[in-house]
VOPAGU-2260 file (C-alpha; in pm, 1 decimal, decimal comma):
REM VOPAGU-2260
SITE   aa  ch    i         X         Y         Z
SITE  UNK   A    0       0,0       0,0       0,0
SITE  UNK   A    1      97,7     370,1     -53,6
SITE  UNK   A    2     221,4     552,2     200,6
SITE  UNK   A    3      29,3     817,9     339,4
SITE  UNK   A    4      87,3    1131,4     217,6
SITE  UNK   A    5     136,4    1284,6     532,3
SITE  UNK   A    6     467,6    1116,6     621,5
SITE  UNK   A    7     678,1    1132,2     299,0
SITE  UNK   A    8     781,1    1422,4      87,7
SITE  UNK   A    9    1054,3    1423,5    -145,8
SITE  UNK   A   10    1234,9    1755,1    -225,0
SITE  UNK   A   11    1363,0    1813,3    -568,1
SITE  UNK   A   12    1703,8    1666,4    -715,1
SITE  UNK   A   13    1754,6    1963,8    -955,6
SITE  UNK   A   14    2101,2    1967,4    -739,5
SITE  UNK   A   15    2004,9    2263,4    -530,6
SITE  UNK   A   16    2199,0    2238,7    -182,7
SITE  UNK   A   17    1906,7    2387,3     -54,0
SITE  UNK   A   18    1641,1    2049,9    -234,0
SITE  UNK   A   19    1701,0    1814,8     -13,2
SITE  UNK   A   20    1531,3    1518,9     155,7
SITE  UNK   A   21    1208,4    1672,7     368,5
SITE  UNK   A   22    1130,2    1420,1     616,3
SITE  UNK   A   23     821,2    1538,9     818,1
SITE  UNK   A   24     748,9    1371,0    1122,3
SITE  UNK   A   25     373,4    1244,9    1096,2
SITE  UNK   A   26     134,2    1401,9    1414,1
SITE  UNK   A   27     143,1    1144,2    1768,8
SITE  UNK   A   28    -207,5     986,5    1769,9
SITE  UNK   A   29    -396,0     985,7    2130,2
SITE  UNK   A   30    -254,2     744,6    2341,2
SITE  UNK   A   31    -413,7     380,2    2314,1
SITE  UNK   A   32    -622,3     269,8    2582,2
SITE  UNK   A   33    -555,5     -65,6    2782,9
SITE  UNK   A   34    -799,7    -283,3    2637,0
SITE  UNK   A   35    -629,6    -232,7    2285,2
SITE  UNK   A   36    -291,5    -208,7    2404,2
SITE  UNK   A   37    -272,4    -624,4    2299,6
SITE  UNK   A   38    -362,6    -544,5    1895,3
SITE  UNK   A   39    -109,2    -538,8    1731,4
SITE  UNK   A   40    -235,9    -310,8    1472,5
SITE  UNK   A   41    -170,6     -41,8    1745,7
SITE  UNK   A   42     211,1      -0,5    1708,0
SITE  UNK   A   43     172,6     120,4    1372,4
SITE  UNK   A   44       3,8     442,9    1553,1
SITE  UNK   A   45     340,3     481,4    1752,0
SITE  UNK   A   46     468,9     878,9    1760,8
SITE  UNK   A   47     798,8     958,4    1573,1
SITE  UNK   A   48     927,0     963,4    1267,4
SITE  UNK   A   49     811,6     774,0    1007,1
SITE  UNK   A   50    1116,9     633,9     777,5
SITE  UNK   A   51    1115,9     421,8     447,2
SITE  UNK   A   52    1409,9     263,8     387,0
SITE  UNK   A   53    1408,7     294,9      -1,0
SITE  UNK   A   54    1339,3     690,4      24,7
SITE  UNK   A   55    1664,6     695,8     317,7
SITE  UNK   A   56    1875,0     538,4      69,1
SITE  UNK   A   57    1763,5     743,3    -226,9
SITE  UNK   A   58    1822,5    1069,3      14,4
SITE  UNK   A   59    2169,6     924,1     100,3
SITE  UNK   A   60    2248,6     888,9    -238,2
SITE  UNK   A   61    2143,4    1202,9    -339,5
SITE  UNK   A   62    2365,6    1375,7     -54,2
SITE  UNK   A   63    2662,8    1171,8    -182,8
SITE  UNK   A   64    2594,1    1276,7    -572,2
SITE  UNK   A   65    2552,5    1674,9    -473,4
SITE  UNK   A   66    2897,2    1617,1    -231,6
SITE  UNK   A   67    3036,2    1430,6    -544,9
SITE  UNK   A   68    2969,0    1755,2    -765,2
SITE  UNK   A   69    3047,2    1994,2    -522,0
SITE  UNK   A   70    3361,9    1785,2    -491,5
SITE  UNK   A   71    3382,5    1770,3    -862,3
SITE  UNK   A   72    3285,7    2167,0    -904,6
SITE  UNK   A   73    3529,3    2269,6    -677,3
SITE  UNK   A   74    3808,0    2024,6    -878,2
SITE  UNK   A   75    3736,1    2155,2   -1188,9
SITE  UNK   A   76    3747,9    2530,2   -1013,9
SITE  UNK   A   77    4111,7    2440,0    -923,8
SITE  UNK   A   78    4199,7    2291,9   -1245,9
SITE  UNK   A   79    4075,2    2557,2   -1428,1
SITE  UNK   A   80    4260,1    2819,5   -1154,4
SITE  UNK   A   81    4592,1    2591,4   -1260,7
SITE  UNK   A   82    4507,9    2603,9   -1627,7
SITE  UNK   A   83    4484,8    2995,1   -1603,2
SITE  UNK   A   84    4774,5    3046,7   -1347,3
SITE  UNK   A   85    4961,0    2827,4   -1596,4
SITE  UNK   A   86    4865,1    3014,6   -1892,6
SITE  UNK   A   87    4974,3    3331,5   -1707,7
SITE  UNK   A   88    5272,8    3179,9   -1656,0
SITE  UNK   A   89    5324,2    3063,5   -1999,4
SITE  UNK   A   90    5249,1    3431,2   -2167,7
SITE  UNK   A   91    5488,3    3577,8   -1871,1
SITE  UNK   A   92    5763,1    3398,1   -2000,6
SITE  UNK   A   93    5648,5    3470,4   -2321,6
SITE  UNK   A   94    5685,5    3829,3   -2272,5
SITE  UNK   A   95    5997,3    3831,4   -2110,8
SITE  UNK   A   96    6121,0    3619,4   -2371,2
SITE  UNK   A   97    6019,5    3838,9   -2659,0
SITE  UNK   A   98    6147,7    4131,3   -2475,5
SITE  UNK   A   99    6488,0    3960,8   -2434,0
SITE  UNK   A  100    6467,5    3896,5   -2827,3
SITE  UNK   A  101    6400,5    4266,9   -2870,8
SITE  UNK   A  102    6666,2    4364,2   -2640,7
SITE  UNK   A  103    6912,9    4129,9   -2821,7
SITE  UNK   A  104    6823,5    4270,4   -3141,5
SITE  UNK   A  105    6822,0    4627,2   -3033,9
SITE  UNK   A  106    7226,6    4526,3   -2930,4
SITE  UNK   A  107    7278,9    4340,7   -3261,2
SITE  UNK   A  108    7128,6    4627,7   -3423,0
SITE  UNK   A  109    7356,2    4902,0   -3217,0
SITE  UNK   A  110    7682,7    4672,1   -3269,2
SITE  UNK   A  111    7657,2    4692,8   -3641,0
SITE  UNK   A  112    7522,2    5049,6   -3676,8
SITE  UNK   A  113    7825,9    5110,2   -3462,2
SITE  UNK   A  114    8066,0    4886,1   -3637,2
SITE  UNK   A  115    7893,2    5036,1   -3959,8
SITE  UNK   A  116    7999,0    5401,4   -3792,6
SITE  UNK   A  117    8329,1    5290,7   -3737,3
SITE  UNK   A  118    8354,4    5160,4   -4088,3
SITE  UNK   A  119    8235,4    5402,7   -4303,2
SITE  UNK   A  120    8461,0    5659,3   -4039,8
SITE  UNK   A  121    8813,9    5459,2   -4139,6
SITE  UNK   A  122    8703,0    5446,0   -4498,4
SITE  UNK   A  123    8638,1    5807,6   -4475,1
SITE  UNK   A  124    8962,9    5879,4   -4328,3
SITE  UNK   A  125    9110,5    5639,1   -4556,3
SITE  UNK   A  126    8986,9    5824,9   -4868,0
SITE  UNK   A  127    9113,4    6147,8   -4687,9
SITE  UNK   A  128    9441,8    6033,0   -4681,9
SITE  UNK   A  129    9410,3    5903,1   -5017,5
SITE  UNK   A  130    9301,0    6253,7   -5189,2
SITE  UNK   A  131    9575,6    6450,8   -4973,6
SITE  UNK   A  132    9838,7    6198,8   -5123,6
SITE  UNK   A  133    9695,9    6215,2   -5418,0
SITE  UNK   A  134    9678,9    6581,6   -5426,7
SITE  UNK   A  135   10099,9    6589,0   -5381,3
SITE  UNK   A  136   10092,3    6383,0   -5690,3
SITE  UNK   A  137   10224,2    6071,0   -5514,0
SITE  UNK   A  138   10028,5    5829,2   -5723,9
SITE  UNK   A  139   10074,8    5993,5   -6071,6
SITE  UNK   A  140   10232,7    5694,2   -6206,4
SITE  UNK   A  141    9899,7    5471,5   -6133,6
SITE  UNK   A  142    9667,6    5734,7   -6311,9
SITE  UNK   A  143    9810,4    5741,1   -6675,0
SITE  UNK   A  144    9782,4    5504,4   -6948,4
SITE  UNK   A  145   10011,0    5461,2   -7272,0
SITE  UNK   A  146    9802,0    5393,4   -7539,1
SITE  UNK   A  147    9990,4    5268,2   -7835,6
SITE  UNK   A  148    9902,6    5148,6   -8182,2
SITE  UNK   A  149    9891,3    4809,6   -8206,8
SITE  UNK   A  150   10205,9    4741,8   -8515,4
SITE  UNK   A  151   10424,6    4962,7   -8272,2
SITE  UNK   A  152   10324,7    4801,7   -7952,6
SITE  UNK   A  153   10451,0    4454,5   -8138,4
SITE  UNK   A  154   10797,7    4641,3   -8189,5
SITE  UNK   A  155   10879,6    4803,2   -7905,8
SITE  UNK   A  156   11020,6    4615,5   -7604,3
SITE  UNK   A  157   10799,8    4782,8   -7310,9
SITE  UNK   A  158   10885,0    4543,0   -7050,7
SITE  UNK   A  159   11058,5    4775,8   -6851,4
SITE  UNK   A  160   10795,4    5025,6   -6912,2
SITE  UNK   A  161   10497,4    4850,3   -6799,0
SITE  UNK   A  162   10664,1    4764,8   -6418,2
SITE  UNK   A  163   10560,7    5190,2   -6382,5
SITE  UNK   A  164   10300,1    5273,2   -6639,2
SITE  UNK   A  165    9981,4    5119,0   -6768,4
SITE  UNK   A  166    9993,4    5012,1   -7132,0
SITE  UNK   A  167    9704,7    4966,5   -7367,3
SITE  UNK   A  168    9723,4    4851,9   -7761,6
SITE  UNK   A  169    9478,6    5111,8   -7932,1
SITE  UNK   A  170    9417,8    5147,7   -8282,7
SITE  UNK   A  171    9427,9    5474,9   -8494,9
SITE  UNK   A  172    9417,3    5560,0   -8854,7
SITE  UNK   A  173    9776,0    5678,1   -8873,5
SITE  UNK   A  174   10042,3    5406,6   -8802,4
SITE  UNK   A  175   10287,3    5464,5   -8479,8
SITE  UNK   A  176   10020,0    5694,0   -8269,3
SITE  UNK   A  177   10093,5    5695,4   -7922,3
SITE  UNK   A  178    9832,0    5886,5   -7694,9
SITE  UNK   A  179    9777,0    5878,7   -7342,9
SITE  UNK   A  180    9457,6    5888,8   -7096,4
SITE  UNK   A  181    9401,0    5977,1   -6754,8
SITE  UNK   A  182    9206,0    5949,7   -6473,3
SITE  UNK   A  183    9244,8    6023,0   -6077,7
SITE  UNK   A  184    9386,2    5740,6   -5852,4
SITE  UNK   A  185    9033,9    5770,7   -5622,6
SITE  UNK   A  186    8816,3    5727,7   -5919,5
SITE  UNK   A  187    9026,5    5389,8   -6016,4
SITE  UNK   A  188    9333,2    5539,3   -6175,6
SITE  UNK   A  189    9443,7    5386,8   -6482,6
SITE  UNK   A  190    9237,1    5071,3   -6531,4
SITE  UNK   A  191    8900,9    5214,2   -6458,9
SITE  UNK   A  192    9049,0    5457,2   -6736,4
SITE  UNK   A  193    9084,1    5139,5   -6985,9
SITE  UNK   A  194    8783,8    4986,6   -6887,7
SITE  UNK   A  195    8586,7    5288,4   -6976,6
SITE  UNK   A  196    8768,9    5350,7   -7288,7
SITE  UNK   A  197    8693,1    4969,6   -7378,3
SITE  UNK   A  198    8318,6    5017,5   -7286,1
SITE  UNK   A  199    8305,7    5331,1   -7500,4
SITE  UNK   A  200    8223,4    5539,8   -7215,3
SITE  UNK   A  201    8397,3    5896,2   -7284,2
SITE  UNK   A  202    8358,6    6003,1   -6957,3
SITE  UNK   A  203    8510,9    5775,6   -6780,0
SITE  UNK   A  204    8841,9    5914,1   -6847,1
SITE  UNK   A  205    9082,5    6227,3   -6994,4
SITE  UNK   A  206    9220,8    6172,0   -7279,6
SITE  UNK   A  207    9505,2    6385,2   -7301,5
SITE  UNK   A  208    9547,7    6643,6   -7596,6
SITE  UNK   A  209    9948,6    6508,4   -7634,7
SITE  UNK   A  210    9970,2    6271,7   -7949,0
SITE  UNK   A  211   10286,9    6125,9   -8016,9
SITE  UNK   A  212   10369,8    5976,3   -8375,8
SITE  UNK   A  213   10665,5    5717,2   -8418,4
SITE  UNK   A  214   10803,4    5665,6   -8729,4
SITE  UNK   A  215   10979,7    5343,8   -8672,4
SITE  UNK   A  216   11069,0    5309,2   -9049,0
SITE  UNK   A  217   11288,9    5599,5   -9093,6
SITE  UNK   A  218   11209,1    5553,3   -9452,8
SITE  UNK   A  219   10855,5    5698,6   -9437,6
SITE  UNK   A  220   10998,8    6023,6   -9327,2
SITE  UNK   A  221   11220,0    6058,4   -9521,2
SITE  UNK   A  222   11058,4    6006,7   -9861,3
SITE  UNK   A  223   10809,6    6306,4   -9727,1
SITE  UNK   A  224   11140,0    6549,4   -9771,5
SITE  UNK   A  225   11135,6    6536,4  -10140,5
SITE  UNK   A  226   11148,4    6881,2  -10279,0
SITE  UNK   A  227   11152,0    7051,8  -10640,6
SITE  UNK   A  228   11424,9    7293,9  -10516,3
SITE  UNK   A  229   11641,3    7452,8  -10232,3
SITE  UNK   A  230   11425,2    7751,8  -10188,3
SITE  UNK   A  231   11100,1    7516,8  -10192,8
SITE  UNK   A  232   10930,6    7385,0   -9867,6
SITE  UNK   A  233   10851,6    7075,1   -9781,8
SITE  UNK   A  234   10520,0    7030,6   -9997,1
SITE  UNK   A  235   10452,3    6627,2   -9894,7
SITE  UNK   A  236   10520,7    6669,8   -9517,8
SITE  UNK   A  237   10300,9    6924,7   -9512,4
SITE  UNK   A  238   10009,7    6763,0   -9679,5
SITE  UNK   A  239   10086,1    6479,4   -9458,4
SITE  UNK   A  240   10024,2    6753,2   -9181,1
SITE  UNK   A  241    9716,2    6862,1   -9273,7
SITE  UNK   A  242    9541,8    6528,0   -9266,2
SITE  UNK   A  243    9619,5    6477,6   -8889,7
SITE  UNK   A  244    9404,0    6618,3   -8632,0
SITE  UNK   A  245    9606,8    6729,2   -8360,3
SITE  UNK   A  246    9635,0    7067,9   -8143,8
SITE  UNK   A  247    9914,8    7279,4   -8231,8
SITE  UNK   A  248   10252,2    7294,8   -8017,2
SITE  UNK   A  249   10097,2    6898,1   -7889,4
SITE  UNK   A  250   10266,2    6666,7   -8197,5
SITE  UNK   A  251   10566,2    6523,4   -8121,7
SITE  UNK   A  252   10799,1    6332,2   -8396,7
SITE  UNK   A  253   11008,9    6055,5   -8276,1
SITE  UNK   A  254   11228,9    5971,7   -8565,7
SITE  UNK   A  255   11381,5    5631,1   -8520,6
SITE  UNK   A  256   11738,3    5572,6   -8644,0
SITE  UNK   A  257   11656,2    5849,6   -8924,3
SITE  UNK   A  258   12010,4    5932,7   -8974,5
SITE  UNK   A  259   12150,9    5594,0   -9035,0
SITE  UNK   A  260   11914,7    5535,6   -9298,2
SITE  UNK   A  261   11982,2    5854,5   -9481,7
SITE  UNK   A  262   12355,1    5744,2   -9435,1
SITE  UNK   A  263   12231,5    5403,0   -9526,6
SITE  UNK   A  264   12023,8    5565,0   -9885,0
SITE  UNK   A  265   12354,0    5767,3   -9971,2
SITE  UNK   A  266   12578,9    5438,4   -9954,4
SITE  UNK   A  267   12272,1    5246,2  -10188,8
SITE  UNK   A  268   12261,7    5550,5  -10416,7
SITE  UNK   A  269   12653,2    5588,9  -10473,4
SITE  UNK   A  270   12640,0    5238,5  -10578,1
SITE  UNK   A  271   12341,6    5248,7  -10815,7
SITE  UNK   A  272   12340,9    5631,4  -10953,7
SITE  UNK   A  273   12041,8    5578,2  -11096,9
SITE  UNK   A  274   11799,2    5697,6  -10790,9
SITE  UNK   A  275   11717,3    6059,2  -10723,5
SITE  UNK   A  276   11981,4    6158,4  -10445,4
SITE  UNK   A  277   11775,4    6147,6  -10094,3
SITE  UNK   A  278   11805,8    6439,9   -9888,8
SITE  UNK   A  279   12096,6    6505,4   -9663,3
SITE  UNK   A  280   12174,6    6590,1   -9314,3
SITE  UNK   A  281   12091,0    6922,0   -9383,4
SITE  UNK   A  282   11833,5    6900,3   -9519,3
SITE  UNK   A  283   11686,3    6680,4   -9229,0
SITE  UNK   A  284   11776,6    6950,7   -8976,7
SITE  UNK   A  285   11604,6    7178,0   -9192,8
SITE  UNK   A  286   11278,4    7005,9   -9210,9
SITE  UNK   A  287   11284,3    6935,3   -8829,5
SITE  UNK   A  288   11344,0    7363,6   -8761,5
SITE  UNK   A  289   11059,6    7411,0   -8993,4
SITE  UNK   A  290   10816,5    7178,1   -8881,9
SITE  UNK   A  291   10882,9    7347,5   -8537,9
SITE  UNK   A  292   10866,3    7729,0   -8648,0
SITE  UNK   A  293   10580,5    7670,6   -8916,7
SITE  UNK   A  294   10396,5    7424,6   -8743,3
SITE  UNK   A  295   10521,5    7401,9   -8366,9
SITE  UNK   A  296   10574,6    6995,4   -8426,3
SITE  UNK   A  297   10872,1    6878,9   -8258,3
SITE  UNK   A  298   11089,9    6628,0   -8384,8
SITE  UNK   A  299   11319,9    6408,7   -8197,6
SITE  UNK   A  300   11568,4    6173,6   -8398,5
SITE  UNK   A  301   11544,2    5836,9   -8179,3
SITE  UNK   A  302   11937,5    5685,1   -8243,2
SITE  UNK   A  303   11794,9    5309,4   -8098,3
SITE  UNK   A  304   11464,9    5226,7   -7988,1
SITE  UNK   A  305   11622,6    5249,3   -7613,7
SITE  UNK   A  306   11617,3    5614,5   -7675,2
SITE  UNK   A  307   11273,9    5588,0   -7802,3
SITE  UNK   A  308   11166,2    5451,3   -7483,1
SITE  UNK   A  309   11372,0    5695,6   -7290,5
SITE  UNK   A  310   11217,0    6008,9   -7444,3
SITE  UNK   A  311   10871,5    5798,5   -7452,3
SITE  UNK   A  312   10889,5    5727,1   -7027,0
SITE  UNK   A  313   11028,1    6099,1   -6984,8
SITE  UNK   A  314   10712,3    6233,5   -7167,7
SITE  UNK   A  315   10488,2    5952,7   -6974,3
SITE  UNK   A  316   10632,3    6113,3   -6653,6
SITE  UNK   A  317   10570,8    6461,2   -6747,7
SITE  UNK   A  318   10258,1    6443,9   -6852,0
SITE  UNK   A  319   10144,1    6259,6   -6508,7
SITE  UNK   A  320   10231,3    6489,6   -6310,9
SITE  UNK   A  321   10181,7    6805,4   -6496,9
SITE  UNK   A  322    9847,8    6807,3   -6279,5
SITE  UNK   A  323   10036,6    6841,3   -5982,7
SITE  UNK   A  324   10268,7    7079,8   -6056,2
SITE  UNK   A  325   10227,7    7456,3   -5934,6
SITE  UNK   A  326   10182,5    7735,0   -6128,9
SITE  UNK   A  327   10538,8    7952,9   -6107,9
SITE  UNK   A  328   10469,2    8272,2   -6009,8
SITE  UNK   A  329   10663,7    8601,7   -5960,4
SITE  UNK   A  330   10668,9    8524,1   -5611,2
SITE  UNK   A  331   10870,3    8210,1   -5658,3
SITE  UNK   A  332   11159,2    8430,9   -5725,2
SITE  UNK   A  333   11181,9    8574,4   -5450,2
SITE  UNK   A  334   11391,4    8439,7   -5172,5
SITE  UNK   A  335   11205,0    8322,3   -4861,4
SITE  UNK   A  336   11258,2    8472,0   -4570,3
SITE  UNK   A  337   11208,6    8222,7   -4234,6
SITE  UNK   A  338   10998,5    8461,2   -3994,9
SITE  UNK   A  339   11154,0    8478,7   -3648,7
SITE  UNK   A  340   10848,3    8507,7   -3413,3
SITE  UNK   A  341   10535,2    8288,6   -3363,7
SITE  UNK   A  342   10194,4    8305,2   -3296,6
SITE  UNK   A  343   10220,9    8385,9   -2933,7
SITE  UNK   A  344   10407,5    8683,0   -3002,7
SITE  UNK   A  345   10244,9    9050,2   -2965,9
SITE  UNK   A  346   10177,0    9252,9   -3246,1
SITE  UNK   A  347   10446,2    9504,3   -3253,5
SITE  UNK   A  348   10676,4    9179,5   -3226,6
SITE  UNK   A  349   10542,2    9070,9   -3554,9
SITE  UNK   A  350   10556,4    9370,1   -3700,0
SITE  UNK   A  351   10920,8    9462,1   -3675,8
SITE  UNK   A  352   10949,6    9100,6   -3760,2
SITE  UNK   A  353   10728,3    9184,0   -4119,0
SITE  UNK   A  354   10931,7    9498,5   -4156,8
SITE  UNK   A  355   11273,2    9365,3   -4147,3
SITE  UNK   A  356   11172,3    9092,4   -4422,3
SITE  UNK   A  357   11020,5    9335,8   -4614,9
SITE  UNK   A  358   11348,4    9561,9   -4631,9
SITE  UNK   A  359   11544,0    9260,2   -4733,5
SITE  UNK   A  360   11299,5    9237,7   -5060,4
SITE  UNK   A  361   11543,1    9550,1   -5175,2
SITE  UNK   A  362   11802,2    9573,7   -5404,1
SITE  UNK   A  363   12130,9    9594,1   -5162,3
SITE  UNK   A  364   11978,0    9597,1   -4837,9
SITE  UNK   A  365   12144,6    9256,5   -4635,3
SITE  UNK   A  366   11967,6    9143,1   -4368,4
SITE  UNK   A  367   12249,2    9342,8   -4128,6
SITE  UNK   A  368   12162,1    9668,1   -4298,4
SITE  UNK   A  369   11786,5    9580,1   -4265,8
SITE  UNK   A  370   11811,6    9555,8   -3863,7
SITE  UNK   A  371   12067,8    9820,9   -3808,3
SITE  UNK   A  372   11770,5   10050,1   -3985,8
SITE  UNK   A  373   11505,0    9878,1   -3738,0
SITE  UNK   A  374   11659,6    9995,4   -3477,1
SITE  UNK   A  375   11541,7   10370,1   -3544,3
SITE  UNK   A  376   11281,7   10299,6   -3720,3
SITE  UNK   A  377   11092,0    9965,9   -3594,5
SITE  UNK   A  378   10816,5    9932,8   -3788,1
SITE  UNK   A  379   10697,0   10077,4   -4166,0
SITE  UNK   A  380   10454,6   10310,6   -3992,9
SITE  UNK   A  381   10728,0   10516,3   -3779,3
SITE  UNK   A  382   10915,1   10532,2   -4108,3
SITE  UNK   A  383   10602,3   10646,6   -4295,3
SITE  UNK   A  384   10555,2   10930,2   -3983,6
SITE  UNK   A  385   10902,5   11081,7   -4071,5
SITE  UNK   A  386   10873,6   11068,0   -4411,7
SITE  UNK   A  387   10542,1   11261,3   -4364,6
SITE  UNK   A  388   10653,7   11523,7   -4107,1
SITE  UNK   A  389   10634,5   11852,2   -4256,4
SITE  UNK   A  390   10944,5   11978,9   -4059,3
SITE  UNK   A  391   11175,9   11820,3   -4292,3
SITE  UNK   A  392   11247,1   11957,0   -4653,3
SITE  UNK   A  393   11235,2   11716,0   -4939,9
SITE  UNK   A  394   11586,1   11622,6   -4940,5
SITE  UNK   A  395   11651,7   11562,2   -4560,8
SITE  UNK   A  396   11370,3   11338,5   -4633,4
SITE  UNK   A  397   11585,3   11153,3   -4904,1
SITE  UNK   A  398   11873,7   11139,7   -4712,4
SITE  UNK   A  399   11688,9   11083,5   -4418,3
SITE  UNK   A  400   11812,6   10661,6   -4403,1
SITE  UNK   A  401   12204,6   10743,9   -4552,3
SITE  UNK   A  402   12394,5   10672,2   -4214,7
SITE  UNK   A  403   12169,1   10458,4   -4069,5
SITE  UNK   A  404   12232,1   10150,1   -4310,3
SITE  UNK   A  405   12585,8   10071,3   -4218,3
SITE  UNK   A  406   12768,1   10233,2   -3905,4
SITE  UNK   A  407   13008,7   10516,2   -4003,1
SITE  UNK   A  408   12937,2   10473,5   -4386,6
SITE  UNK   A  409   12688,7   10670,4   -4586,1
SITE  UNK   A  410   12459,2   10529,7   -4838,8
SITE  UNK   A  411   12287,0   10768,3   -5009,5
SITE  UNK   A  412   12202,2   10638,3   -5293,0
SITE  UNK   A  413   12031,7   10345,4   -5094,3
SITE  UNK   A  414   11825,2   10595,3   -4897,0
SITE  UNK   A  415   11700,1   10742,8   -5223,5
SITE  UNK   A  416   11567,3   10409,6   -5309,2
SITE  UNK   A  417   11372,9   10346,4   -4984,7
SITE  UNK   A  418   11253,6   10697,0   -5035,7
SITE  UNK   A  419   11091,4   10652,8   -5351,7
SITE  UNK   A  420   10985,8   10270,3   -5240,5
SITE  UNK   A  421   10743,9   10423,2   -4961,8
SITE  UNK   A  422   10645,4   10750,0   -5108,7
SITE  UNK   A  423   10599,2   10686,2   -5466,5
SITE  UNK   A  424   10221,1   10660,1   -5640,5
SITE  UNK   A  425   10395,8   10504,3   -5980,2
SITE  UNK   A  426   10325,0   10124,5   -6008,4
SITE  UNK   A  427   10612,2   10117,3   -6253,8
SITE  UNK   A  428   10883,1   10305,5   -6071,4
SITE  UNK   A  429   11225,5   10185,3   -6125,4
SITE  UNK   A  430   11471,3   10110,6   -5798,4
């Protein structure tokens, strides 16, 4: 039979801590009286609670379930704590890992933009050095190229020649041309001068307005001297002229063995006497003033193709350093006078120093003479204030320096000159 419905009630099992078992303890009935105190129907009526043992066991395992879950809750609460803490701990070290990447590579990054610094600093300094020695012409030698025509090159022995200079076969319409090309030491010197002239690039190097023309076979000069007469010029040579291009006063002749083979044409035409007679010394020597008054060509006879070279390297030499080589002025002719105070010194120091050197820059006045006239007069403007004083006639002024010069001598003549030195407005005054 059911039980009644008083006794049991069975919260809910959502899993609500708060749903649990209800046991309600069923009202005491009035006490029995004696007579029925023997049924034993009666003890069913006892007070208390009521229990069923299938609803205490259901309760009991309901408890342990929601324990089991909280149990479980409260596991997977600290797991999932762990799993975070460890995931903190992961993206920590992460961080701090990626930031010790970035601070590595912000180091890696100074040391080369440092070592970079440095670098481009020493190459700096390097190509300082480089245009300063450069500048005092020290690598002239490495800047020039020979470039020679290609039948000539095969004669020539330029062994010797190559251990200083660079040497290139070039072709040219006229047999024996020898030109050279430039360019400076920090652009590449030399080669980067052939290279360019092989790649067609004109300006990747100077070429130089010197042209050189060797006339290794005497024999082709030499027919050019034919003449009608004595008082004609030379009319071949100087067609042969006019068909080069070249600068004037920048052709140069070198004539190779040219005498021995007019010696050598006189012998063949005493023996045959049937050839026109070839032209003589004289004649050569002729040709070689006239080519140089008329046309400012310069001939050189070559005796042996070591002279060739020779005058070939002395040219070579000349014209690579002829960039470096100062300008002579009228200055350079003057002595130069070591100054005899520094920088520290005051200014009236320096300026007897100036004045002393200055009155050495005149004809006759020693350095002895130029001190002994310090001494009254220390500097150019106290000599200036005498030769200005209006106390003193015009020829006390002239003779104002006669006995100062040299002790117990007069030099008048002298003190005329200084006179006329300070005082005169002509820019073309002789001393």
């Amino acid at each position: 039979a059911a039980p009644p419905a008083e006794c049991i009630e069975l919260g809910d099992s959502s899993g609500d801590d708060s749903s649990v078992l209800d046991i309600v303890t069923a009202p005491k009935k009035p006490t029995p009286s004696a007579a029925d105190s023997d049924s034993d129907d009666d003890s069913l009526f006892e007070g208390g609670p009521i229990f069923l043992s299938n609803a205490s066991a259901d309760a009991s395992r309901i408890s342990n379930y929601k324990q089991k879950d909280a149990n479980l809750k409260r596991k997977l609460t600290r797991e999932e704590r762990e799993e975070e803490r460890r995931r903190e701990k992961e993206q920590r070290q992460e961080l701090k890992h990626r930031e010790k990447l970035e601070k590595q590579e912000e180091r890696n990054r100074k040391r080369v933009e440092k070592e970079a610094a440095k670098l481009a600093e020493q190459e700096s300094k390097r190509r300082r050095i480089l245009a300063a020695q450069q500048t005092s012409g020290k690598f002239a030698s490495e800047e020039i190229c020979i470039l020679i025509e290609p039948q000539i090159l095969q004669r020539l022995d330029t062994d010797d020649l190559m251990e200083t200079y660079s040497i290139h076969p070039h072709a040219s319409s006229q047999e024996g041309t020898i030109r050279w090309i430039r360019r400076d030491y920090t652009s590449g010197g030399a080669q980067n001068a052939i290279q360019a002239l092989q790649d067609g690039n004109a300006n990747g190097y100077q070429m130089l307005d010197r042209m050189v023309i060797v006339f290794y076979n005497a024999q082709d000069f030499i027919q050019m001297l034919q003449r009608s007469d004595e008082n004609d010029d030379y009319p071949l040579l100087e067609s042969w002229l006019e068909s080069l291009q070249y600068e004037r006063g920048k052709l140069v002749l070198l004539l190779h063995q040219v005498y021995e083979e007019i010696h050598k044409a006189w012998n063949d035409h005493r023996h045959s006497k049937q050839n026109p007679p070839p032209p003589t010394d004289a004649e050569l020597e002729d040709a070689i003033v006239w080519l140089l008054i008329q046309f400012q060509v310069e001939c050189i006879p070559c005796s042996s193709e070591e002279s060739l070279l020779v005058h070939l390297r002395k040219m070579t030499r000349a014209l690579s350093e002829e960039p470096y080589q100062q300008q002579v002025t009228e200055l350079e002719c003057i002595k130069k006078l070591k100054s005899e105070c520094s920088d520290t010194s005051d200014s009236y120091t320096k300026a007897n120093d100036t004045w002393i050197r200055q009155l050495q820059q005149v004809p006759r006045v020693s350095e002895g003479m130029a001190r002994n006239l310090a001494q009254y007069f220390p500097t150019a403007r106290s000599l200036w204030d005498a030769y200005v004083d209006p106390n003193r006639t015009e020829e006390e002024k002239r003779m104002l320096l006669a006995p100062l010069f040299t002790e117990g001598r007069q030099q008048a003549k002298l003190s005329d000159v200084v006179y006329r030195l300070i005082t005169s407005s002509n820019p073309n005054e002789l001393l």
